[in-house]
C-alpha positions as CSV (number, residue, x, y, z in Angstrom):
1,X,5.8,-30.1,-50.9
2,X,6.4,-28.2,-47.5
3,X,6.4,-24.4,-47.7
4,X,6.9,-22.1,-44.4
5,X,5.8,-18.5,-43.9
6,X,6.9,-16.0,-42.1
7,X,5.3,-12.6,-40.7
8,X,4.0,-10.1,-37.8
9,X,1.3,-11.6,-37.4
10,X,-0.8,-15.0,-38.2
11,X,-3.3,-12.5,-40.0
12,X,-0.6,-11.2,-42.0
13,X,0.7,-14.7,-42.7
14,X,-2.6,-15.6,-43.8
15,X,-3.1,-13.2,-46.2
16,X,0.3,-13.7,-47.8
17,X,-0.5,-17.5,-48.2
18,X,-4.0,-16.7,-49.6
19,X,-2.3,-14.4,-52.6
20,X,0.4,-16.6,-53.1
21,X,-1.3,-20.2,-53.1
22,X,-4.8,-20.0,-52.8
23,X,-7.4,-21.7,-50.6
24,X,-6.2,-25.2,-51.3
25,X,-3.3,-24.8,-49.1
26,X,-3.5,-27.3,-46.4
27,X,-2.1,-25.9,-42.7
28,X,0.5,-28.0,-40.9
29,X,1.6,-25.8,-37.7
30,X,1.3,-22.2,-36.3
31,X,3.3,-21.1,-33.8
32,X,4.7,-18.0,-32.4
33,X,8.6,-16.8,-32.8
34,X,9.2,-15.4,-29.2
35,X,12.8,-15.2,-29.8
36,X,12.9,-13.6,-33.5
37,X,14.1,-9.8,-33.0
38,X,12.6,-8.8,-36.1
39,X,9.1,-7.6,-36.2
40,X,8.4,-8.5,-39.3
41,X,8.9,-12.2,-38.4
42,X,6.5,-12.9,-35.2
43,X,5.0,-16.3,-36.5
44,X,5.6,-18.9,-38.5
45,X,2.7,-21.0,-40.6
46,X,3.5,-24.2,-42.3
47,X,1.7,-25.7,-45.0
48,X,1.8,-28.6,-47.7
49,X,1.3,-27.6,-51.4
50,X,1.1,-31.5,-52.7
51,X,-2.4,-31.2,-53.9
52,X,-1.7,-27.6,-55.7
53,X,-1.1,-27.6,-59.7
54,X,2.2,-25.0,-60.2
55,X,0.4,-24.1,-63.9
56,X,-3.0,-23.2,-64.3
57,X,-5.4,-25.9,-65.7
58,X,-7.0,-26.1,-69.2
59,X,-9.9,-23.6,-68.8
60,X,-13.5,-25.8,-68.6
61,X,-16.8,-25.0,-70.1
62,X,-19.4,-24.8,-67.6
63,X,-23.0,-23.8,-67.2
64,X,-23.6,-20.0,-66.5
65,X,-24.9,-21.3,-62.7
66,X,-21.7,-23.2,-62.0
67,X,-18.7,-21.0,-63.5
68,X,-16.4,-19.8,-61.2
69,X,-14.7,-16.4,-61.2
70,X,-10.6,-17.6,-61.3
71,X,-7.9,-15.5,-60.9
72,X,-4.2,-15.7,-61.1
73,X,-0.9,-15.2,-59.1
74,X,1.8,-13.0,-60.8
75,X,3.5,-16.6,-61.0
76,X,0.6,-18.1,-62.7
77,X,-1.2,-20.5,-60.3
78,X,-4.5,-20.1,-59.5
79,X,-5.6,-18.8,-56.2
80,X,-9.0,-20.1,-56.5
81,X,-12.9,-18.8,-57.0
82,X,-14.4,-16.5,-54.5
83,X,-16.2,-18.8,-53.4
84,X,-13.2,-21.0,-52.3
85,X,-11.3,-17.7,-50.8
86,X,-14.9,-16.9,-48.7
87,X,-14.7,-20.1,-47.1
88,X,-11.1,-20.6,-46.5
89,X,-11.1,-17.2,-44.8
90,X,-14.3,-18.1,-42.4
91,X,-12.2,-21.8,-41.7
92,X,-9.1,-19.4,-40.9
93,X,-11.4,-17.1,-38.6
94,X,-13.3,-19.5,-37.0
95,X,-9.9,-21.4,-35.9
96,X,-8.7,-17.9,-34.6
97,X,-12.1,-17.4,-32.7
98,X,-11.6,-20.9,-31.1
99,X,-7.8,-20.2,-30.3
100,X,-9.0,-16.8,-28.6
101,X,-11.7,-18.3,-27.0
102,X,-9.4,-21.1,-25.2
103,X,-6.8,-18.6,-24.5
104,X,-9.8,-16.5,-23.1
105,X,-10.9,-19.2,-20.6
106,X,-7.2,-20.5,-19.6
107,X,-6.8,-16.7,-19.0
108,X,-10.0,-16.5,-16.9
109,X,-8.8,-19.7,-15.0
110,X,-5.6,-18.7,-14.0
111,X,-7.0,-15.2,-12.6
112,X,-9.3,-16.8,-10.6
113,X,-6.8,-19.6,-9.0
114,X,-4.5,-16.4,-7.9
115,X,-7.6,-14.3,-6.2
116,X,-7.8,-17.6,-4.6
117,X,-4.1,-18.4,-3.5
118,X,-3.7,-14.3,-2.6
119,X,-7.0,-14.5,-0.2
120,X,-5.3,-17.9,1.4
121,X,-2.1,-16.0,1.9
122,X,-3.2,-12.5,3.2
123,X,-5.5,-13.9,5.8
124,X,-3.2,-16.9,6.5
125,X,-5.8,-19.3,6.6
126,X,-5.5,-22.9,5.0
127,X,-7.8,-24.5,7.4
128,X,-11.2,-25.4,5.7
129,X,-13.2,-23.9,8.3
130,X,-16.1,-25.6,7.5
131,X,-14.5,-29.0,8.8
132,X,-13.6,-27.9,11.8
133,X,-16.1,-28.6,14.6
134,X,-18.2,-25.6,15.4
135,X,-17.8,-25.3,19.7
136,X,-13.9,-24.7,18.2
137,X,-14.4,-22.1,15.6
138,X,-14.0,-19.1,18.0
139,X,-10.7,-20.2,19.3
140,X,-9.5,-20.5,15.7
141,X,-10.8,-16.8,15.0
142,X,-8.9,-15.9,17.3
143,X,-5.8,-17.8,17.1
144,X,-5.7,-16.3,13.4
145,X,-6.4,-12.6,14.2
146,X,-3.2,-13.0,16.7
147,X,-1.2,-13.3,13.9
148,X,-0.5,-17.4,13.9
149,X,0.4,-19.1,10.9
150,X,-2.0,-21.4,9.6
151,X,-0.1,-24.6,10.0
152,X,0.4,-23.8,13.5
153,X,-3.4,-23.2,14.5
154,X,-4.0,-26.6,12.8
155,X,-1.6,-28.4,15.2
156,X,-2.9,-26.5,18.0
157,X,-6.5,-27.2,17.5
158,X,-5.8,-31.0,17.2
159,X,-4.0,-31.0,20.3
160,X,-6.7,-29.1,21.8
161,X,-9.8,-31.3,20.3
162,X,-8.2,-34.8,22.0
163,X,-8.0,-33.0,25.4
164,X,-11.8,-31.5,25.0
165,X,-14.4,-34.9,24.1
166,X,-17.6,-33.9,22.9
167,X,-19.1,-33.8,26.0
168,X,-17.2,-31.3,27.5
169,X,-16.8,-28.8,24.4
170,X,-17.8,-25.6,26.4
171,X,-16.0,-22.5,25.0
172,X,-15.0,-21.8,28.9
173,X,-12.8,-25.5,29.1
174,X,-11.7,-25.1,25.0
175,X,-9.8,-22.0,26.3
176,X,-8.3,-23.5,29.5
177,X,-6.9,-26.4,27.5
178,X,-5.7,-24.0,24.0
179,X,-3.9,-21.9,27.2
180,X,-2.3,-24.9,28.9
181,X,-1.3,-26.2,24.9
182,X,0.2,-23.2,24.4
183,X,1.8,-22.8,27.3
184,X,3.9,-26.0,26.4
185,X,4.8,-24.5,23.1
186,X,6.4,-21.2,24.3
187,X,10.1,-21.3,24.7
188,X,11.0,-19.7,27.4
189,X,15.4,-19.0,28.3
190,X,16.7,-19.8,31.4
191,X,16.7,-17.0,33.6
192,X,20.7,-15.3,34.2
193,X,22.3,-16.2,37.6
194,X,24.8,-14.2,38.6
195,X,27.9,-15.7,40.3
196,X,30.9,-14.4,42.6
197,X,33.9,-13.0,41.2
198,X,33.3,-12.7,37.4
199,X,30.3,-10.1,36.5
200,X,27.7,-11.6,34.2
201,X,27.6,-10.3,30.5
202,X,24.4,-9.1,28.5
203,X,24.8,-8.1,25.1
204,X,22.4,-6.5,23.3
205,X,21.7,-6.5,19.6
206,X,19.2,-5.3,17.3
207,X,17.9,-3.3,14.1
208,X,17.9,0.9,14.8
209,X,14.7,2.0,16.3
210,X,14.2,-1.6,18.2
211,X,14.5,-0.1,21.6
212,X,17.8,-1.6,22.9
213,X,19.0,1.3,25.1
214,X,15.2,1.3,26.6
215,X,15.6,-2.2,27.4
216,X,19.0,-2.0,29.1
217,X,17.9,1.4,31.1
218,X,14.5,-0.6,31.9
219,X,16.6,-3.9,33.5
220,X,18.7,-1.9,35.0
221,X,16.3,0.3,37.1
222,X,14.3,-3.0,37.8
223,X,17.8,-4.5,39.1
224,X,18.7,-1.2,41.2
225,X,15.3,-1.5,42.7
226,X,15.7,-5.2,43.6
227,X,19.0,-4.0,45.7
228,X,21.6,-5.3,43.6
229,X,23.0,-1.9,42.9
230,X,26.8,-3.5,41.8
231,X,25.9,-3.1,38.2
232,X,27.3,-1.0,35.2
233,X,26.4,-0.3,31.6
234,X,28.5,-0.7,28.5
235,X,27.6,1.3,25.0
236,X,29.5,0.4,22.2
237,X,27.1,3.0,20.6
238,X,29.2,6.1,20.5
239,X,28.6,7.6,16.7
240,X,24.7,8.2,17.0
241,X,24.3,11.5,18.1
242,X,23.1,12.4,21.8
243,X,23.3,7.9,22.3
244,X,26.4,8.6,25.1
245,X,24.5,11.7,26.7
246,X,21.0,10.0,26.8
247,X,22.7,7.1,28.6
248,X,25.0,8.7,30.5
249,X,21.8,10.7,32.0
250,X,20.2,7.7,33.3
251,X,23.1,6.5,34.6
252,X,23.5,9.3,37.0
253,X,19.6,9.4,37.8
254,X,19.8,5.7,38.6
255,X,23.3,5.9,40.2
256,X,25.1,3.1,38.0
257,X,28.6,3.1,36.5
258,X,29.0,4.0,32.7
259,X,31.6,3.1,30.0
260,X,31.8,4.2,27.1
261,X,34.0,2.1,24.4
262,X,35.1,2.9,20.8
263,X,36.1,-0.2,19.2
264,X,36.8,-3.8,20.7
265,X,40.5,-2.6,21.4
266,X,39.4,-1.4,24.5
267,X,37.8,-4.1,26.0
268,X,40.3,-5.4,28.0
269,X,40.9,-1.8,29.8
270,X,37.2,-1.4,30.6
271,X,36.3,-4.4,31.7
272,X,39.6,-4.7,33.9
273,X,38.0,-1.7,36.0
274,X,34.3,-3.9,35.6
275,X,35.5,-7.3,37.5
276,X,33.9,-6.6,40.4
277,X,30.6,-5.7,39.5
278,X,28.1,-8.1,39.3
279,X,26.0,-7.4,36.3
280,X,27.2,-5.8,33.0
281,X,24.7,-4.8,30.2
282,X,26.4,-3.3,26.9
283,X,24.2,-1.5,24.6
284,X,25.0,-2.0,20.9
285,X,24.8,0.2,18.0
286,X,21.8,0.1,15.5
287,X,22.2,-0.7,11.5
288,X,20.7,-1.4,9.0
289,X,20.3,-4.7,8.0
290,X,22.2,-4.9,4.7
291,X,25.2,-3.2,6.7
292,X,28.3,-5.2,6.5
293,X,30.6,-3.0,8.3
294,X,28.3,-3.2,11.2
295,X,28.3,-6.8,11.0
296,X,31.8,-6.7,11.3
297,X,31.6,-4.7,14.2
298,X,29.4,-6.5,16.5
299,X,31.2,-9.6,15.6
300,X,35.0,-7.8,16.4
301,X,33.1,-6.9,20.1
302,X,31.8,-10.3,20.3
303,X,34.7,-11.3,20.4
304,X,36.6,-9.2,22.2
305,X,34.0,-9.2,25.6
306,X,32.7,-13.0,24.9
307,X,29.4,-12.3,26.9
308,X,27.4,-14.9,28.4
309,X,24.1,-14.0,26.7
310,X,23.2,-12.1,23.8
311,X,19.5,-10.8,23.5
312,X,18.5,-9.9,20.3
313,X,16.2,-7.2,20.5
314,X,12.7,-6.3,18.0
315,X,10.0,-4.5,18.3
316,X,6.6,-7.3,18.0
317,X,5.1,-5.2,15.7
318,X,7.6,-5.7,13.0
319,X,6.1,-7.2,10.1
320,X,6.6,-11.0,9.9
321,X,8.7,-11.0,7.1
322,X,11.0,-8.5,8.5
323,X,11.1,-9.9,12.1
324,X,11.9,-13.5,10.0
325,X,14.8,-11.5,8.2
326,X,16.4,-9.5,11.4
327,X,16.5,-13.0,13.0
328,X,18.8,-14.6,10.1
329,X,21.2,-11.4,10.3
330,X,21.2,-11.5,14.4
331,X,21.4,-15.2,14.6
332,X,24.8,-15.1,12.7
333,X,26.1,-12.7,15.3
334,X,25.6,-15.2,18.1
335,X,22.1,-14.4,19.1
336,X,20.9,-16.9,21.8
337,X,18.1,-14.9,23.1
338,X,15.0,-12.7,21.6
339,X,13.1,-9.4,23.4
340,X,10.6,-8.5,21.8
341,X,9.8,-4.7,22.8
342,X,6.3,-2.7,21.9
343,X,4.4,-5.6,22.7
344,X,1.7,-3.1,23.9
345,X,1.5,-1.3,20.8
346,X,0.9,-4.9,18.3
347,X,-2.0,-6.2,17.3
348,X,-0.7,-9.3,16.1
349,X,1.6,-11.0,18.7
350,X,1.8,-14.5,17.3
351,X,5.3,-14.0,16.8
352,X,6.0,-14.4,20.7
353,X,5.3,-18.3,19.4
354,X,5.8,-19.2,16.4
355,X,9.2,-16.9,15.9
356,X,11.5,-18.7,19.1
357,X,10.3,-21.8,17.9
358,X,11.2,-21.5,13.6
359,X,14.5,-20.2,14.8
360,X,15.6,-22.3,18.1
361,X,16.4,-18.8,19.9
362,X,13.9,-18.5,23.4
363,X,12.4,-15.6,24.7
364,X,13.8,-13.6,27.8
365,X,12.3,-10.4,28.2
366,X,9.3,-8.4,26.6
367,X,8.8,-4.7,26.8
368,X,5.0,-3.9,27.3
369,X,5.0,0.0,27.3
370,X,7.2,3.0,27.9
371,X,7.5,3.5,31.2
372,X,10.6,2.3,33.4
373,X,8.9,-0.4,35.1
374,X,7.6,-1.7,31.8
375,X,9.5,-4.8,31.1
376,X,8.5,-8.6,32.3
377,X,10.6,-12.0,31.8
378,X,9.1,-13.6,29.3
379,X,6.8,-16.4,31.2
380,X,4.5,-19.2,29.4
381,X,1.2,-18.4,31.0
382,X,1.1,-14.6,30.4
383,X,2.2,-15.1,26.9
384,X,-0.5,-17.3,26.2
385,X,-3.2,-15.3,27.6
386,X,-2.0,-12.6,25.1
387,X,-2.1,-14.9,22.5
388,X,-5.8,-15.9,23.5
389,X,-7.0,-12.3,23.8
């Protein structure tokens, strides 16, 4: 006979099953009721009553050393001596002390396999440092400090180990060859050409705060002062306040042609007075990222101007996960090239790497401070001694 109770808690279930059937109850199961909604029915204890009489026996004579003390349910079966209820309760607590002391340990086990797995993650190091080859240690250090994933610096310093044999393992030639490996690993975008009777096209995209109007004022002073003067600048950005003025400022300092333009409609009026020149840079509006209106935007002017390149612009010291997320976003709106701006102000510009690569979008320009001058093409060898300092 199978009988199944019910209560808050196994303590509770205990002590019902005690009072009700005594100490000869054998337990089946215990398990918990995570999806009972009433309180009073947490757990669930099954036991078998075939070895419990449902009328009290005959009473026995026995010797005063031996009698036990029996008592009685209010339905008449015996729930044993005191002896019996003493030990069943010490078999009921030891099994509770065992089943705390295993939840104890798996507890114990599982905290220490997260400090583990949250160390590996917020220092981004997989590699087992101790297998790697001490003469290459120091590159590593500094390969992770940079900010480089840990799968990358693996694949970098296998490269780098077949092209440095143990005899020539100084830490002078291990940084010559991680540069040159590097090097090969930046992508790197074609650099613009301009061309006779259509003006080339740079749009620029980007989160608020990236630096986009910086960038276009910085290339356009850097093309004034390389004599090709035939340029003009496009903003699209006319609802942030002062945006129109700020530019519009510049462009009389620097003696280029501004336009201003409301919404894609009129494109085709603009740049019918912009055929001529030979180098058009049209600054964007910032958003946030979650912002589909603005996504609807900067597609509608896409569009409507189909320019030959568009830079997406972010500031290197942007969080990875955020820099990983703007690039999704920009890439839908036709991105095909990355700036990163602020490059002066990071202390971890492995993105310059591993970011062009993950996403198939190349690098063409990188801001390095706030002056006007302070912008380079992106170029393989200076990249990689940034990424080696």
């Amino acid at each position: 006979m199978i009988r199944k109770y019910r209560a808050g808690t196994f303590s509770e279930a205990f002590q019902r099953i005690k009072e009700d059937v005594g100490p000869d109850a054998v337990i089946l199961n215990q398990q918990e009721l995570p999806n009972s909604k009433n309180p009073n029915e947490k757990v669930e204890v099954t036991i078998t009553l075939d070895d419990i009489a449902e009328t009290p026996p005959p009473p026995t004579k026995t010797s005063k050393d031996t009698q036990s003390i029996g008592t009685y349910n209010h339905k008449g079966t015996k729930t044993g001596d005191l002896r019996h209820t003493i030990k069943h309760d010490k078999v009921v607590q030891d099994r509770l002390a065992i089943h705390m002391e295993d939840m104890l340990t798996e507890v114990k086990k599982l905290r220490e396999e997260f400090a583990a797995t949250r160390i590996d993650f917020l220092e981004g190091i997989r590699v087992v440092r101790s297998s790697i080859p001490k003469e290459f240690r120091f590159i590593s250090e500094i390969l992770h400090r940079n900010g480089l994933p840990a799968q990358t610096v693996q694949d970098l310093l296998a490269e780098v180990m077949l092209l440095c044999p143990v005899d020539s393992r100084e830490e002078t030639h291990i940084k010559e060859q991680m540069k040159k490996v590097l090097a090969n690993r930046i992508s790197i975008a074609s650099r613009p050409r301009l061309r006779k009777g259509r003006p080339l096209t740079q749009m620029f995209i980007g989160p608020a705060g990236a630096g986009k109007s910086g960038v276009i004022s910085k290339l356009a002073g850097r093309a004034t002062m390389t004599g090709n003067t035939n340029i003009a600048i496009v903003t699209t950005d006319c609802c942030r306040m002062g945006a129109v003025e700020q530019m519009e400022a510049f462009a009389i300092a620097a003696d280029v042609t501004l336009e201003a333009i409301n919404s894609p409609e009129g494109v085709p009026e603009v740049f019918e007075r912009l055929r001529d020149k030979s180098l058009v840079l049209i600054d964007t509006a910032g958003r946030s990222l979650k912002n589909e209106e603005y996504e609807e935007e900067i597609n509608a002017f896409y569009e409507a101007i189909r320019p030959d390149e568009v830079h997406l612009v972010l500031p290197l010291n942007m969080r990875d996960r955020d820099l990983e997320k703007a690039v999704e976003v920009y890439a839908a709106l036709k991105a095909n090239r990355i700036i990163f701006t602020k490059q002066d102000e990071s202390c971890e510009p492995g993105a310059l790497l591993w970011l062009p690569l993950k996403f198939e979008i190349p690098l063409s320009y990188i801001g390095n401070g706030q002056g006007p001058d302070n912008i380079v093409s992106a170029e393989k060898e200076i990249i990689a001694e940034w990424l080696l300092k």
